[in-house]
N, C-alpha and C positions, 0 to 999 in steps of 0.2 A: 209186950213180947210179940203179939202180931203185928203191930204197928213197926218194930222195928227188922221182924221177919221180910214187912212187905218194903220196906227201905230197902231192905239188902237186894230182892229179886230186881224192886224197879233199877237199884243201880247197875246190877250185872245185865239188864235184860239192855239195859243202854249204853254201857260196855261194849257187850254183845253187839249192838247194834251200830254203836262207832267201829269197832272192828272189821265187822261185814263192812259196810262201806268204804271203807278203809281200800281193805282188799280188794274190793268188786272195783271200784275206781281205779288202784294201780293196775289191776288184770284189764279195763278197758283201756288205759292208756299205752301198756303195753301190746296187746294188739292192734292198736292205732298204728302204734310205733314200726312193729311188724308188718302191716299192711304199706305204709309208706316206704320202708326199705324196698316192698319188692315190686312197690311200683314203681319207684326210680330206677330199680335192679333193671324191668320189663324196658323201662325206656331208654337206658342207656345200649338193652342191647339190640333196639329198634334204631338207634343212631347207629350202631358199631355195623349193621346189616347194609343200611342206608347208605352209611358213608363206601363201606363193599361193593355194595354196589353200580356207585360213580363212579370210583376207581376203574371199575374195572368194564366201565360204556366209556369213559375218557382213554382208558388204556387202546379199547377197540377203535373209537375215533383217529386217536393219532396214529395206529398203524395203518388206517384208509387212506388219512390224511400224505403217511408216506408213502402209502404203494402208489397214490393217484403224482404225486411231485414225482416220484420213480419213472410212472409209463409217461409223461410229461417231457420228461426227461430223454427221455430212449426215443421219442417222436422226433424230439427238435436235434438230436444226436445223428437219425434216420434221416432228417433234411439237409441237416447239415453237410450229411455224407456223402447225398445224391446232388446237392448242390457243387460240392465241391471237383465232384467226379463231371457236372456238366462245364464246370469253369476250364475242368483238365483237357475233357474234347473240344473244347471251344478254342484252348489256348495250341493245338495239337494241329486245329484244323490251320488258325493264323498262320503259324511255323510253316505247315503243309503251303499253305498257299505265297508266303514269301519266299519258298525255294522256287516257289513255281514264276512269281514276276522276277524273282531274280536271273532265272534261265533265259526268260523271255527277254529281258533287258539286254544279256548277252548274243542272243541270235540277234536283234533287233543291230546291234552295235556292228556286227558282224555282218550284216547286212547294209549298212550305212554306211561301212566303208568299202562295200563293195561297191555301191552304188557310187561314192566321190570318186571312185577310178575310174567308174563306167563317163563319167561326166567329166571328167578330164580329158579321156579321149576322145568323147566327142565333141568338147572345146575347141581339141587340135585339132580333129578334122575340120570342124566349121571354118577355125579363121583358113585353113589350110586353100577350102572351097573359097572362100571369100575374097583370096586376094587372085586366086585366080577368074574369078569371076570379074574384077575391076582391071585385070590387064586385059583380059578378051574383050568388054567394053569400052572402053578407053575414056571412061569416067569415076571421080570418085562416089563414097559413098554419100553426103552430101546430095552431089548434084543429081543423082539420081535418085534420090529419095524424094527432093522438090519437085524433079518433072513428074515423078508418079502420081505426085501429091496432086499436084496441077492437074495430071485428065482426070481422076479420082473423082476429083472436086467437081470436074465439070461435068462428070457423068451421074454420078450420083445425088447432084444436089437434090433434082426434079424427085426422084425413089427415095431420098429421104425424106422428102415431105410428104410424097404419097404413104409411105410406114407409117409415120410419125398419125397422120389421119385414121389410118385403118389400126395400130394398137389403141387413139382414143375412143375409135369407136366399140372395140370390144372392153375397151376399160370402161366404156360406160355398161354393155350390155352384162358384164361380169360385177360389174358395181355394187350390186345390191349384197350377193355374196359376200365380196372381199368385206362390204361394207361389216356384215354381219361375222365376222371372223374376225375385224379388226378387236370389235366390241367386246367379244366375247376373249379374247388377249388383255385386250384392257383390265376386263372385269378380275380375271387368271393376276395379275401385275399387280391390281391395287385394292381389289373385293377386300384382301384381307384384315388390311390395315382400318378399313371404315368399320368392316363389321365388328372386330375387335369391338374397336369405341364405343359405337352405338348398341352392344348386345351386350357389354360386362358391367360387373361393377365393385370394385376393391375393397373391399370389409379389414381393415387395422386392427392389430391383435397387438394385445399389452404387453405378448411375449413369444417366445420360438416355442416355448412348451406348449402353448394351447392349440397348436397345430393337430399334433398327437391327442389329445384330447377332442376336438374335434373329429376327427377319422376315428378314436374310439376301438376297442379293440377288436379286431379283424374287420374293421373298416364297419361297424356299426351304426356308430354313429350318425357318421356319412349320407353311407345307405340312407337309413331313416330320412336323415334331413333332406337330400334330391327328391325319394321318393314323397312326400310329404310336401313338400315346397312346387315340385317340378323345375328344380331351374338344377345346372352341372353344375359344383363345387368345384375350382381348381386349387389345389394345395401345392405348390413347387415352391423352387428356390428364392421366391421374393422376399424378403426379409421382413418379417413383423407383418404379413399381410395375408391373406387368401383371396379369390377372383371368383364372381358368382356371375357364370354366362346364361343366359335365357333373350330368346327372341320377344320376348311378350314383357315389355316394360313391366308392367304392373306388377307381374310374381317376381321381376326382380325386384324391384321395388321392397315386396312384402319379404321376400329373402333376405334382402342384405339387412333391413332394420334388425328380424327374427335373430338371424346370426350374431349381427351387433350384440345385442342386449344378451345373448348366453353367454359372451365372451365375457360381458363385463360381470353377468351374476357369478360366471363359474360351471352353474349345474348344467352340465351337458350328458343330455340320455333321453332315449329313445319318447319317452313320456313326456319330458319339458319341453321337447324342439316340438313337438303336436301343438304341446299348450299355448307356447309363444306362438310360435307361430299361426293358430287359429287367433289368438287376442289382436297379432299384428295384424292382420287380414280385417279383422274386424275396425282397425284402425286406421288401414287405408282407405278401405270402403267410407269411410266417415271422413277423410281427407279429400276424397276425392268426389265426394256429394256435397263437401263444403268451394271447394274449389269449383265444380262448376257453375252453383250457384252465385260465389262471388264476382265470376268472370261477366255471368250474366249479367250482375249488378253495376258491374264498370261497365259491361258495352252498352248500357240501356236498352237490355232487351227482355220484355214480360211475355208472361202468356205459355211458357214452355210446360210439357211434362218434364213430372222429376225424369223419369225413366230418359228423353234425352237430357237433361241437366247433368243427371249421374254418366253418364256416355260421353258427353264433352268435357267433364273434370278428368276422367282418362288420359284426355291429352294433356296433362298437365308432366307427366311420364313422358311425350314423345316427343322426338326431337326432330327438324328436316333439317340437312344441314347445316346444324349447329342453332338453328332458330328454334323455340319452343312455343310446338302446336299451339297453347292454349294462347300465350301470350301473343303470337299471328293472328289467332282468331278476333280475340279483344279487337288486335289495330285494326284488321281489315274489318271488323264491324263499325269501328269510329270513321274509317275512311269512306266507308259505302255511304255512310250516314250523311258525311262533310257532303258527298258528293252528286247526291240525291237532293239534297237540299237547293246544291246551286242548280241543277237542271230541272227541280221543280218536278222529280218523280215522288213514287210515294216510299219517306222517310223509314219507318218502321216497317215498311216491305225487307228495305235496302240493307238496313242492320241486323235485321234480323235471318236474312241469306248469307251475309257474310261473315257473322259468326256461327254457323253451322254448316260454311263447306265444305270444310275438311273433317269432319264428323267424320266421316266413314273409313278415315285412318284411325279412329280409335277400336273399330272392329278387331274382333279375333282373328288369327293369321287362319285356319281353317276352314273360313267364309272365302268361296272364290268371288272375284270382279274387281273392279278396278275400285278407289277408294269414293268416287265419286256417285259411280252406282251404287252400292254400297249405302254409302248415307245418306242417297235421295229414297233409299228403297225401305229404311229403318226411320227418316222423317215421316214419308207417307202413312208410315206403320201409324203413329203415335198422333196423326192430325195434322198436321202442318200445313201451313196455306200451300195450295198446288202451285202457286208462282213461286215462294222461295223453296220448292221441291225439283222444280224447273233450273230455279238461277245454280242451287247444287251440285243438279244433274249434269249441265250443259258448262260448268265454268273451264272445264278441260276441252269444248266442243265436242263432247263425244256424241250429246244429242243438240237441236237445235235449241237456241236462244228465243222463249217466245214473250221477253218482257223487255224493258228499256232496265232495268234492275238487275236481270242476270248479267248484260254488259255492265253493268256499275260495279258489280260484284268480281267480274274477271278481269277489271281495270284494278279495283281496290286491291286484289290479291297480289295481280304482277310489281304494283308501287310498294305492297308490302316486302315481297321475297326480294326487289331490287333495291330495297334503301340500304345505301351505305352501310356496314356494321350490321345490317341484319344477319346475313350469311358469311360464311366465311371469307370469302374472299370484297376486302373493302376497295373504297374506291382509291387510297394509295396503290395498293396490288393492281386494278384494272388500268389507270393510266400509266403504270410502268409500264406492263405489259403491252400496252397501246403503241408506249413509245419506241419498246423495243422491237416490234413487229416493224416500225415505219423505218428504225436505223439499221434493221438488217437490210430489208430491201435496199434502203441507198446506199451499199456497200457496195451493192455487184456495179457495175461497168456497164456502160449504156443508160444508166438508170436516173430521170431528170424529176420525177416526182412520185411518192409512192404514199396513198394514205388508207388508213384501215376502217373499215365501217363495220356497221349490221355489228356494231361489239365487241372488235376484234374477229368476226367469222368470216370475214373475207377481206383480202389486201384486192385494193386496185393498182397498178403500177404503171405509168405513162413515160414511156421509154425514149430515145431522141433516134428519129427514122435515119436519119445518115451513117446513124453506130450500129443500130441492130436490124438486120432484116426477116422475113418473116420466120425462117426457118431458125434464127437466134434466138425471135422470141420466142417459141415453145420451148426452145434448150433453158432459154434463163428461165420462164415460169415452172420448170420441172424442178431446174435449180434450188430456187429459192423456197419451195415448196419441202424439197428434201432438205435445207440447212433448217428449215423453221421444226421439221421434225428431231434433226438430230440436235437442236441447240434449246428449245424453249419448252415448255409444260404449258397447254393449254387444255381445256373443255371440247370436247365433241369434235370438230375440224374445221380446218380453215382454206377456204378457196381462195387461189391466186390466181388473176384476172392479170395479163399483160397488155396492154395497148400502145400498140405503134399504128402513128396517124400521120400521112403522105398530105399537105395542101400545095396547091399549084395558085396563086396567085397575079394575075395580072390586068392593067387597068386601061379600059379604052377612053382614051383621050377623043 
């Protein structure tokens, strides 16, 4: 009986005990359950806030977004207005001023034909005086013209050749002057055309759109890249191209490549045109230290500082005359050398002056003196033998020649800047013009030989004494002097020389 009393409690007590469990189990996972609905509840309404809240910073953005396109709007609307209002007084003022040449044109008419009446009448007065004038004389007009001609002649010949004396003598004392007004006309005529040349350099663009991209909005770009570079950017109507002007070879140089390479990557802005352009620079500079050391290497010349070596690769940029500095330097060092050899001076003196005497055009345009001073005074700097600081200094004679090498140096240079094809102008163009100076002289009348020397800078002319006498030949040397200006293009000026020569012959037997 107690044995199965205690059966019955252990089974209810574990009844009992699966039950509770039971319970207590589904009661936790019930509030499991609970706890996760309201945390998803929590987090959905943490999105529904969030997303509220973009809404309504995006809703605020795009109303900034439209009021700034609005005042944007109303600006260009404002310039628009005021543009159009200066085209109206512009177009107002034109109108205004073509009433005004059109009035003027009518008085002028009106006066021009007041004037052919005026000159009508006194046509008819004139011949009216005229013929009474030849019946009171009882000669024609003709005959009277030749006997005037005739004392004219004989009175004036002596006073025109004393004038003719005393205008050349104030043409020579005013010489200098005119000389210096001619120059400076000259320079006005054709400066512009050379310095173009020598001072631009044309950068090709792979399209008409990267122009705009270039200038960059409100000309930023631009900006940036002159002031960064230092050299003017020209943008106009050339088609597929821009024009980078600068006096200083080298920053164009370093510009036009810079420019180059943003065309072709695209990125253009204020940050990459620094970038290029400091890497180009960095680039030249290494061009231009390899350049003059190679040049040294051709002309066979040792012993330099880099600092001039890097100063002579500069001239690899400059140009004289269509001849490139560095590559003159090279010759005139080969030629000093050839030339030194034959007279038995000293060789490596010789080469080595006249590859460094135009050094001193590689200087900055901000250094005053001539070029010559200049890079005797920047050789000195760096050690240079005091002879080939001498044959530099002196190669334009500005100071004295104190070696046999500085002449070999100012022979080598003038055989370089004269060989044929060096410069512009070859020797086909120089014997043209040779010859065209000798057959214009033999055109004029009296003229039995004319030939041209000194270069073409002065004609001599030997004229036949029974055709011209003295006071003809000053007339013809003026002449010819005046056709040679208005018909030929020449260099500097040219002096014409007449010579009329009298001999009297005779033989005693």
């Amino acid at each position: 009986m107690n044995t199965i009393l205690l059966l019955t409690i252990i089974i209810v007590t574990f009844l009992a005990g699966v039950l509770s469990g039971y319970f207590f189990n589904r009661y936790q996972t019930e509030q499991a359950r609970k706890a996760e609905s309201e945390r998803a509840e929590n987090i959905l309404q943490a999105a529904q806030t969030q997303a509220r809240l973009i809404e309504s910073k995006a809703r605020e953005d795009a109303v900034k977004i439209v009021q700034a396109a609005e005042q944007e709007l109303k600006e260009r609307r404002v310039e628009l207005n005021r543009e159009a209002e200066r085209l109206e007084r512009r177009r107002n003022e034109l109108e205004a001023r073509a009433e005004r040449l059109e009035q003027r044109e009518q008085n002028l008419n009106k006066r021009q034909s007041a004037l052919d009446k005026r000159a009508n009448e006194i046509e008819k007065l004139y011949q009216e005086q005229f013929t009474r004038l030849q019946q009171i004389a009882e000669m024609s007009k003709e005959e009277a013209r030749q006997e005037l001609l005739k004392q004219v002649e004989k009175e004036a010949r002596a006073d025109m050749a004393r004038i003719i004396r005393q205008i050349e003598t104030e043409a020579r004392e005013e010489g200098e002057k005119r000389a210096r007004k001619l120059i400076a006309e000259a320079i006005q005529r054709v400066a512009s055309e050379h310095v173009a040349e020598v001072t631009t350099a044309v950068v090709p663009l792979p399209s008409e759109e990267m122009k705009g991209r270039i200038v960059g909005r409100n000309g930023r770009n631009i900006k940036a890249f002159e002031q960064a570079a230092g050299v003017d950017v020209i943008v106009d109507d050339t088609p597929e191209a821009v024009i980078i002007s600068c006096f200083d070879s080298v920053r164009r140089e370093i510009a036009r490549r810079a420019l180059t390479r943003l065309t072709i990557d695209g990125r253009i802005h204020p940050g990459q045109i620094e970038k290029v352009l400091e890497e180009e620079r960095k680039a030249v500079e290494k061009i231009i230290e390899e350049a003059g050391q190679e040049a040294a290497f051709e002309a066979g010349v040792t012993g330099l500082h880099p600092e001039v070596l890097r100063m002579m690769g500069r001239l690899k940029f400059r140009t004289s005359y269509g001849q490139n500095q560095l590559a003159h330097a090279v010759e005139v060092a080969r030629l000093a050398g050839i030339l030194a050899a034959e007279l038995g001076a000293n060789v490596e003196i010789a080469k080595q002056a006249g590859f460094l005497h135009d050094i001193g055009k590689a200087m900055d345009h901000n250094q005053e003196g001539t070029h010559a001073r200049l890079g005797a005074e920047f050789c000195r700097r760096y050690g240079v033998n005091p002879i080939v600081v001498n044959a530099i200094e002196s190669h334009h004679h500005e100071v004295d020649q104190l070696s046999v090498e500085a002449i070999i140096v100012e022979a080598a240079d003038a055989i370089s800047g004269a060989r044929p094809g060096a410069r512009r102008e070859d020797l086909e163009a120089y014997i043209k013009r040779i010859r065209s100076l000798e057959e214009l002289s033999l055109s004029f009348k009296g003229v039995q030989q004319a030939f041209a020397i000194q270069a073409g800078r002065e004609m001599r002319i030997i004229v036949k004494p029974e055709e011209i006498d003295d006071l003809a030949a000053a007339r013809l040397a003026r002449d010819i002097a005046r056709k040679i200006e208005e018909t030929m293009q020449y260099p500097g000026q040219i002096k014409v020389t007449v010579i009329r020569e009298t001999r009297a012959v005779e033989i005693a037997r």
